[in-house]
C-alpha positions as CSV (number, residue, x, y, z in Angstrom):
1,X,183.9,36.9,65.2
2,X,186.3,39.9,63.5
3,X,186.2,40.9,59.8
4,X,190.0,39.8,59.7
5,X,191.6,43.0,59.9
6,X,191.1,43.2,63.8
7,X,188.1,45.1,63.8
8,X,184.9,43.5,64.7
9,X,182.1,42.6,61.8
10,X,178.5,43.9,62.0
11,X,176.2,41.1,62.2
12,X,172.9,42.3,62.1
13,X,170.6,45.3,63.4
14,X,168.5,44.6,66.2
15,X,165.2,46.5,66.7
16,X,163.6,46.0,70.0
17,X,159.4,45.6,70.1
18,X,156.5,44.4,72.1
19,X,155.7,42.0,69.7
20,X,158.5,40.5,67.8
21,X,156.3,38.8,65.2
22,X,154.9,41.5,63.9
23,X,157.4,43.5,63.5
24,X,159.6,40.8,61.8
25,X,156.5,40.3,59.7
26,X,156.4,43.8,58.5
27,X,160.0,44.2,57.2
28,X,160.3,40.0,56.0
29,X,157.3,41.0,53.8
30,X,158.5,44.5,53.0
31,X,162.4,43.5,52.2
32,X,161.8,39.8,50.9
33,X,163.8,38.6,53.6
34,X,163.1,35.3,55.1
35,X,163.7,33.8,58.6
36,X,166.6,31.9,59.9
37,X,165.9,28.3,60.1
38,X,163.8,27.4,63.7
39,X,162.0,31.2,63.8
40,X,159.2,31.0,61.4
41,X,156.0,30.9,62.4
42,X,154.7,28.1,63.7
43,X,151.3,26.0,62.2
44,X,148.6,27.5,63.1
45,X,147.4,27.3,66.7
46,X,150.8,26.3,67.9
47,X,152.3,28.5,70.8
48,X,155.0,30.7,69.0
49,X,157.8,30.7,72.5
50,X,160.6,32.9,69.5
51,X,158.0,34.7,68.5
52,X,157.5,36.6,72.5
53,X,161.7,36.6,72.5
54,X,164.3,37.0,69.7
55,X,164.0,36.4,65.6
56,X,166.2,36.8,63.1
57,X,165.6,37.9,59.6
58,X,167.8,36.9,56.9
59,X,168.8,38.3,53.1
60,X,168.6,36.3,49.9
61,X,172.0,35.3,50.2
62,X,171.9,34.1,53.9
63,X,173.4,36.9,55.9
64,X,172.0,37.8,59.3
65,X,170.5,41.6,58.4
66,X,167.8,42.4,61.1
67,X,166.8,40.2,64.4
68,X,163.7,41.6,66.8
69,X,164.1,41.2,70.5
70,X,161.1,41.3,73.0
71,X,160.7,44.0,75.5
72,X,157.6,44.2,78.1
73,X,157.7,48.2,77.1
74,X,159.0,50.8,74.3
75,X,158.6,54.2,74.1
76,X,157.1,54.8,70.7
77,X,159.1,58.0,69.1
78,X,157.9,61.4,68.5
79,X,160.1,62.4,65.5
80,X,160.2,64.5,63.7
81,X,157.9,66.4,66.8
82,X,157.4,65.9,70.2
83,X,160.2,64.9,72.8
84,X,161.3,61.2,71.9
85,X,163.6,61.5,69.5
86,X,164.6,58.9,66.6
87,X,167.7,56.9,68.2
88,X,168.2,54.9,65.0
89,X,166.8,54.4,61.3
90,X,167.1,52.4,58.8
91,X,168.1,53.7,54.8
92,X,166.4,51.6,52.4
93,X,166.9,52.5,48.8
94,X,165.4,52.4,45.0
95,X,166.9,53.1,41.9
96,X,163.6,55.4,40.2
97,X,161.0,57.9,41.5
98,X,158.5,54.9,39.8
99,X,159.7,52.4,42.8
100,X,159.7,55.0,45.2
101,X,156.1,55.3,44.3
102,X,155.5,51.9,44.3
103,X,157.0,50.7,47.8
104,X,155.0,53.8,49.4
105,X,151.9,52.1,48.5
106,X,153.2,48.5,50.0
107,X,155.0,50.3,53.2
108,X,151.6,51.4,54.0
109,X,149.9,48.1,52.8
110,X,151.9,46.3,55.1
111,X,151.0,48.7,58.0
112,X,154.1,51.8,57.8
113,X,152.5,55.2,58.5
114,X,154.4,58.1,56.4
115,X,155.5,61.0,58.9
116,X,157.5,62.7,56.0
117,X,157.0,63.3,52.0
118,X,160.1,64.2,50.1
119,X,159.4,62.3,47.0
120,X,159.9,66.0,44.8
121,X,162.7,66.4,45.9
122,X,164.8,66.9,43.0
123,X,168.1,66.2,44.8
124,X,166.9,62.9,46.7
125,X,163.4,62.1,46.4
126,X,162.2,60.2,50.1
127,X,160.0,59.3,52.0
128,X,159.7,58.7,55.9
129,X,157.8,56.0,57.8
130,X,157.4,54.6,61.2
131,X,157.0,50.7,61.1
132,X,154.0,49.5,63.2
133,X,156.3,49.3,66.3
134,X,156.9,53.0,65.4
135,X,160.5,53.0,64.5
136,X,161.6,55.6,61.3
137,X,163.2,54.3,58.3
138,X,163.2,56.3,55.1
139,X,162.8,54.9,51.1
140,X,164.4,57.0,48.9
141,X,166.0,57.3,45.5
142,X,169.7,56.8,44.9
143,X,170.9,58.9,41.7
144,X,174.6,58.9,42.7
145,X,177.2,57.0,45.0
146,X,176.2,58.7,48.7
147,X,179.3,59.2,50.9
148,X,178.3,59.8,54.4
């Protein structure tokens, strides 16, 4: 599939976990994404065969934004310390310092540990977390148009 200017499209971002559930639990939960059709959970007590291999979360309007694939083993990162460093994040943002406050308390709810707090920052308040399979993404405040 190309975005019609002979480039290819991004489709989604794919995190890689031990346990693919989970982690598409966490950020379904935390974004207010839902799953594509076949890979919600099943009923209960029902074996969960996407759940140990690939799922696919999904914004409001239907696009493919973050899938989980299973792996036997992942190296949990270290950042901002130690010697495994952070090999991708994601940006998630809010429009007031009230909302920043407010998704810290369900990031952590919903099982996010904070490894950084930037949230007086007067330029970009932020914070940093690692999910529960210990990837980083940050929540922070946007005042202005970023250009990266």
């Amino acid at each position: 599939m190309t975005s019609g200017r002979g480039v290819p499209q991004l489709l989604q971002t794919v995190l890689d976990c031990t346990d693919a559930r989970a982690l598409a639990e966490f950020y379904r939960q935390l974004l207010g994404f839902e799953y594509r059709a076949g890979d919600q959970p099943p009923a209960s007590g029902e074996p969960d065969a996407r759940g140990h291999d690939w799922l696919v979360l999904r914004d409001p309007r239907g696009a493919n934004r973050l899938a989980f694939q299973q792996v036997a083993k992942l190296f949990k990162v270290t950042w901002p310390e130690g010697p495994i460093p952070q090999q991708l994040h994601l940006d998630l943002t809010v429009s007031t310092i009230e909302e920043l406050h407010a998704q810290h308390d369900r990031a952590l709810s919903l099982g996010a540990t904070l490894l950084r707090d930037r949230s007086d920052d007067p330029e970009e308040p932020l914070r940093v977390y690692a999910d529960p399979a210990g990837h980083p993404f940050c929540i922070f405040v946007v005042r202005v148009a970023r250009t990266c």
